[in-house]
C-alpha positions in Angstrom: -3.3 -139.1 48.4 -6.6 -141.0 48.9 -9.6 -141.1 47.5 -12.4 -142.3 49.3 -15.5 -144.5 49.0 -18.8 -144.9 51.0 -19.1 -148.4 52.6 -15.7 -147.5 54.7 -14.5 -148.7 58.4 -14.7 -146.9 61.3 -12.3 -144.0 60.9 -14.3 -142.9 57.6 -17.5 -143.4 59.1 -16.5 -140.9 62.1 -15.3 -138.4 59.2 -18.5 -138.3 58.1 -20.6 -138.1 61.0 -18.6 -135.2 62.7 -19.3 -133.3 58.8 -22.7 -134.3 58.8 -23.1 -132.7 62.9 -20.5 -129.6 61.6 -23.2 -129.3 59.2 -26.5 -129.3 61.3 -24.5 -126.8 63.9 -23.8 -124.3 61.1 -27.3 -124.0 59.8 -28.8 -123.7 63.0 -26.0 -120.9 63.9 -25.1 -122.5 66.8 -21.7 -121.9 68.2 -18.9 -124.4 69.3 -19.2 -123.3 72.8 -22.4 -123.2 72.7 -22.8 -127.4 71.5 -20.2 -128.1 74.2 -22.5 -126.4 77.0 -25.0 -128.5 75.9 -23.4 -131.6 76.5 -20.9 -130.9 79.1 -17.9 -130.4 77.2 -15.8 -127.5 75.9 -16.0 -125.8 72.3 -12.5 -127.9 71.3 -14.2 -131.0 71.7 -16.9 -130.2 69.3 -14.3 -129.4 66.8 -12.7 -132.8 67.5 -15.9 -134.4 67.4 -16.7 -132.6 63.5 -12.8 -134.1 62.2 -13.6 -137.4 63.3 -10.8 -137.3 66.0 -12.2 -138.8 68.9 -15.4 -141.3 68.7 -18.9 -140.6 69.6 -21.0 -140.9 73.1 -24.9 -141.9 72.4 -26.2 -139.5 74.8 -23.5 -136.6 72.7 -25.0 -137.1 69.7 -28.6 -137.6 70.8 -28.4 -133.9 72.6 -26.7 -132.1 69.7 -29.5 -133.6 67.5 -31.6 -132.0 70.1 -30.5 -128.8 69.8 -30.0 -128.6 66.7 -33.8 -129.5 65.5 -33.1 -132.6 63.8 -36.1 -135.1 63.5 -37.0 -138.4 65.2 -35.7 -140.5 62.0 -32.8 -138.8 61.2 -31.4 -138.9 64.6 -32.3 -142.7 64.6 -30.6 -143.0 61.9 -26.8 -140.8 62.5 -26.8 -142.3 66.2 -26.8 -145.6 64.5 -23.8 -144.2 62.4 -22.2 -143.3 65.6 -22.4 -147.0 67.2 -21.0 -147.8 64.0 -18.5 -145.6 63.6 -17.4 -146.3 67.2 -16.5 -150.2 66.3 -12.7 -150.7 66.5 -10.9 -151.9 62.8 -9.0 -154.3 62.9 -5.9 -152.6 63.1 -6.7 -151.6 66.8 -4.9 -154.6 68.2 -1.7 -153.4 66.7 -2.1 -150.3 69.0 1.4 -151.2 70.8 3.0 -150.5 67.4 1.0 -148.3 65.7 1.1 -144.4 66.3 -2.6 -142.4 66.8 -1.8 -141.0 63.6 -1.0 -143.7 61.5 -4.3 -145.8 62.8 -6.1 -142.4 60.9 -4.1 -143.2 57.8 -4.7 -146.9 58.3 -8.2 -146.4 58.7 -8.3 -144.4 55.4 -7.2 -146.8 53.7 -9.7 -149.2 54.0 -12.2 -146.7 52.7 -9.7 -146.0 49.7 -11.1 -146.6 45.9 -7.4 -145.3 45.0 -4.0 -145.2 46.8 -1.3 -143.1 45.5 2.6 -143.9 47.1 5.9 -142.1 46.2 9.0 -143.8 47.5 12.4 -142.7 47.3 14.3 -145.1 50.1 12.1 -148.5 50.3 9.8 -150.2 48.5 6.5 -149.2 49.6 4.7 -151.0 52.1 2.0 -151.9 50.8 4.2 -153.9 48.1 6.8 -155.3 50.4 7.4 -159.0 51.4 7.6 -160.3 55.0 11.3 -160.3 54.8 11.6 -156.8 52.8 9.8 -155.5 55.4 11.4 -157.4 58.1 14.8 -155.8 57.0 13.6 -152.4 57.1 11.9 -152.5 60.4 15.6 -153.4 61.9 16.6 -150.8 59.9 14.4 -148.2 61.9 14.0 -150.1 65.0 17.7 -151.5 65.9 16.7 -152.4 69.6 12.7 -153.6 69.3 12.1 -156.6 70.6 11.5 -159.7 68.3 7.9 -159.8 69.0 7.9 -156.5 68.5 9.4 -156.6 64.8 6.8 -159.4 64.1 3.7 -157.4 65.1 4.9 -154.7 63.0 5.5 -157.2 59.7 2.0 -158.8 60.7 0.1 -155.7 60.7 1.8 -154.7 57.0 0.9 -157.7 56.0 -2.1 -157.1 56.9 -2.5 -154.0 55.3 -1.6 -155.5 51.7 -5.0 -158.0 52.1 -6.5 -154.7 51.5 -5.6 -154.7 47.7 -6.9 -158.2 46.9 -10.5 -157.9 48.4 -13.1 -157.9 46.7 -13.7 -153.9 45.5 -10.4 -152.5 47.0 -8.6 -149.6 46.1 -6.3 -149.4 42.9 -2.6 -148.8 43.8 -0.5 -146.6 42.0 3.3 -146.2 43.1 5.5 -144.6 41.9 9.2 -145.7 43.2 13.0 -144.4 42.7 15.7 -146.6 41.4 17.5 -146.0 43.9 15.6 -147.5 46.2 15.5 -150.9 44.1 19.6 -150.8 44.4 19.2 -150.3 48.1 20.2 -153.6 49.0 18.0 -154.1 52.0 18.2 -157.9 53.4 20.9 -159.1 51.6 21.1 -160.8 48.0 17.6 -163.4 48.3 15.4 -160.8 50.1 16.5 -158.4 47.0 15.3 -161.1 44.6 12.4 -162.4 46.2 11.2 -158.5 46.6 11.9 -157.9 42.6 10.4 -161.1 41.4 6.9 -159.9 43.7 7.0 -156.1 42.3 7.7 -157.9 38.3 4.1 -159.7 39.5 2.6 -156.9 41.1 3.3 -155.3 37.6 0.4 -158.3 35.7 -2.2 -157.8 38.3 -4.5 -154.5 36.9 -5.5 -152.5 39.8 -1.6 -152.3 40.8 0.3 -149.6 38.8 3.9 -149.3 39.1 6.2 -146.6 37.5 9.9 -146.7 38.3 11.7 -143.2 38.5 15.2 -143.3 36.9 18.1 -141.7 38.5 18.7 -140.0 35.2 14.7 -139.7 33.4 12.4 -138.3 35.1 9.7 -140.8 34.8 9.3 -143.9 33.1 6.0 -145.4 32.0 4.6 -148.8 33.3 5.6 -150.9 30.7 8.8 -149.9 30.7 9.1 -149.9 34.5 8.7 -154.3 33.7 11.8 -153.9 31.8 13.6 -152.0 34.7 12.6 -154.6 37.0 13.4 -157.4 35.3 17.2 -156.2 34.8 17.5 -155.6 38.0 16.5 -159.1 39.4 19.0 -159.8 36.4 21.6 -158.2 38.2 21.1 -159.7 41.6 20.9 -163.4 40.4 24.4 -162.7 38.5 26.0 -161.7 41.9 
């Protein structure tokens, strides 16, 4: 689940420009069909206009303005949100490796205040390191390419700088035991992983809770001492 902020990239600024034209269209009475006639399009891609699916032409927005009565200023001011909301995030150059729907859930969370993961196979992304995450995309991808397998660590990577900027989201994970015995990358990528969650645990907008095979839920502090006999474990092997 996330929970957004204003001051988000692209993806959240579409979400809120196709509300703010649902909006305008409802008021005025005005039919999907209706706004497509008047700029050339079908009813369907006035509704994917509203969800923030597709982005925004000018000349769109400037005619449904039109017709739906809205002022000199405010229309100066939500085409100007459009031309926004229209600049590609950052994530767009990983389009070879990143589905349409994941670049939504991408884009999301960059407008996040909070983040909240359960994981019951992997560590969770957004906590993995480079060679974690390495492991697991061979896992899914046996045959991609080895540039391909590095554009997808690079864009994960990427997607953790999130969480140390300046006003980022709070994480909040909550992640099975079994998937901290899952020994993914062999013996060092098992302890180097560990030893980052144990410091993930000291920073305050990360919260971590480890699931038990046999308790249902653990709390944070406790989830330290979980985490610690584990990286035990593997350094005795």
């Amino acid at each position: 689940m996330i929970t957004a902020q204003p001051g988000g990239g692209p993806t959240v600024l579409r979400i809120l420009l196709g509300s703010q034209l649902r909006m305008l269209r409802e008021v005025k009475g005005i039919t999907r069909e209706e706004a497509g006639y008047a700029i050339r399009a079908s009813g369907s891609k006035i509704s994917r206009m509203e969800l923030g699916r597709v982005s925004f032409k000018e000349r769109d927005v400037t005619d449904l303005l039109k017709l739906y009565g809205v002022d000199d200023d405010e229309t100066a001011t939500l085409v100007a949100l459009a031309i926004q909301a229209n600049s590609p995030g950052w994530w767009h150059k990983y389009g070879d490796v990143l589905p349409d729907w994941f670049q939504v859930y991408v884009g999301l969370e960059e407008a996040a205040s909070l983040i909240r993961l359960y994981e019951v196979q992997f560590v969770p992304g957004l906590l993995q390191t480079a060679d974690y995450a390495r492991a697991v995309v061979r896992l899914g991808q046996p045959g991609a390419a080895p540039e391909e397998i590095e554009r997808r660590i690079s864009l994960r990577m990427g997607r953790q700088e999130l969480l140390t900027k300046p006003g980022g989201p709070r994480l909040w994970a909550i992640v099975d035991e079994a998937a901290l015995r899952r020994p993914i990358g062999g013996k060092e990528v098992m302890r180097a992983q560990l030893e980052q969650l144990i410091l993930a645990t000291e920073e305050p907008k990360y919260t971590e809770v480890m699931e038990r095979l046999s308790v249902e839920s653990e709390s944070p502090e406790r989830s330290v001492d979980i985490l610690s006999g584990m990286l035990e474990e593997v350094m005795d092997t």
